[in-house]
C-alpha positions in Angstrom: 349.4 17.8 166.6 350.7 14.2 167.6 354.0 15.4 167.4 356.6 13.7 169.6 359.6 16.2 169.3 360.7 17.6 172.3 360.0 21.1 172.2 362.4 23.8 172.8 362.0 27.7 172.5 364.4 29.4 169.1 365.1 32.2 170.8 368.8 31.8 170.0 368.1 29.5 166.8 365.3 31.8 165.7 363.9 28.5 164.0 362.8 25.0 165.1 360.5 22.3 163.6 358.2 19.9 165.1 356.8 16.9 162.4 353.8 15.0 163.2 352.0 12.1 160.8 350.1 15.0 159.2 351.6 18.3 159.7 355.0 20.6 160.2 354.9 23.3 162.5 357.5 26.2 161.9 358.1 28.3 165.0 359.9 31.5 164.6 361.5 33.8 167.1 362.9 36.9 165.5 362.8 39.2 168.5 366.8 39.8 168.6 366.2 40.7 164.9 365.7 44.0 163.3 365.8 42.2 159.6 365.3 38.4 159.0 367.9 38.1 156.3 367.8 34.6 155.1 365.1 33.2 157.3 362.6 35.5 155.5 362.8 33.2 152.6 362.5 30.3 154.6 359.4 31.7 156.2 358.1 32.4 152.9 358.5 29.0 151.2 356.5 27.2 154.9 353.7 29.9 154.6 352.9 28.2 151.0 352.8 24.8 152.4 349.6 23.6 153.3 351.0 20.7 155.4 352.9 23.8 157.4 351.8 25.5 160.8 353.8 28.6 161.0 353.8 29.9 164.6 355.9 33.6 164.7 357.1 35.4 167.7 358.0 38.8 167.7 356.9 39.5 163.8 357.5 43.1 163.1 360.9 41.7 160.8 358.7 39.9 158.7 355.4 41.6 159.1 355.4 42.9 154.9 355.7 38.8 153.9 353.0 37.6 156.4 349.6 36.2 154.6 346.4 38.1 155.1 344.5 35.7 156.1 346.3 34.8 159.8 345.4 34.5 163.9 347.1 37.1 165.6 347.8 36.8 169.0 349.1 39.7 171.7 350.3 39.3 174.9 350.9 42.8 176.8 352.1 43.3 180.1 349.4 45.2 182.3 351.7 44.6 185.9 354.5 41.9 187.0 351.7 39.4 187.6 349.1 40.0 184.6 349.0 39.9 181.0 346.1 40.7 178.7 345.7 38.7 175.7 344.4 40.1 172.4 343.7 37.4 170.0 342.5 38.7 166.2 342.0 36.4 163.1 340.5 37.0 159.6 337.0 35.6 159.1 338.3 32.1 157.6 340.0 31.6 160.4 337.0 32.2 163.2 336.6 28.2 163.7 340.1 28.1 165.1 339.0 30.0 168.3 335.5 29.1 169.0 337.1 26.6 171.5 338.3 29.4 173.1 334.7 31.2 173.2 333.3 28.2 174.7 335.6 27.7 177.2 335.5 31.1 178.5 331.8 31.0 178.9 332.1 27.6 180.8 333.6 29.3 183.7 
């Protein structure tokens, strides 16, 4: 994104905000959360922003607000030392991971 923020998890804010020249990214952590109070509102208003990149973490507090059209992605634990990664998106959203096709099938 160009951004020049440092970058720090919100595990313990829940929220933080990167600005570049051309976009905001939100990043959300609500897994000490079982409801997201006030920060649901919050989340709301940067999901209508076009000029917003909401990034969520642990979403089940606010899964009833999120947009249908969104790239889910899962990590699950398979042992200590490996994680499987599930990555879904809706249709419109398909050119976000063809990178990610591509470079699988480089290797």
């Amino acid at each position: 994104m160009g951004s020049k923020d440092h970058v720090a998890s919100p595990s313990f804010t829940i929220a933080r905000e990167y600005r570049s020249p051309k976009l905001t990214l939100k990043h959300l952590d609500f897994h000490r959360l079982d409801d997201a109070g006030i920060v649901k509102h919050e989340l709301a208003e940067a999901l209508e922003d076009s000029n917003t990149v909401v990034a969520i973490e642990w979403a089940d507090a606010v899964r009833d607000i999120l947009p249908k059209v969104r790239l889910t992605i899962t990590v699950n634990t398979l042992s200590e030392n490996e994680r499987e990664i599930e990555i879904k998106c809706s249709k419109q959203l398909n050119y976000l991971i063809e990178g990610i096709k591509h470079a699988d099938s480089d290797n």
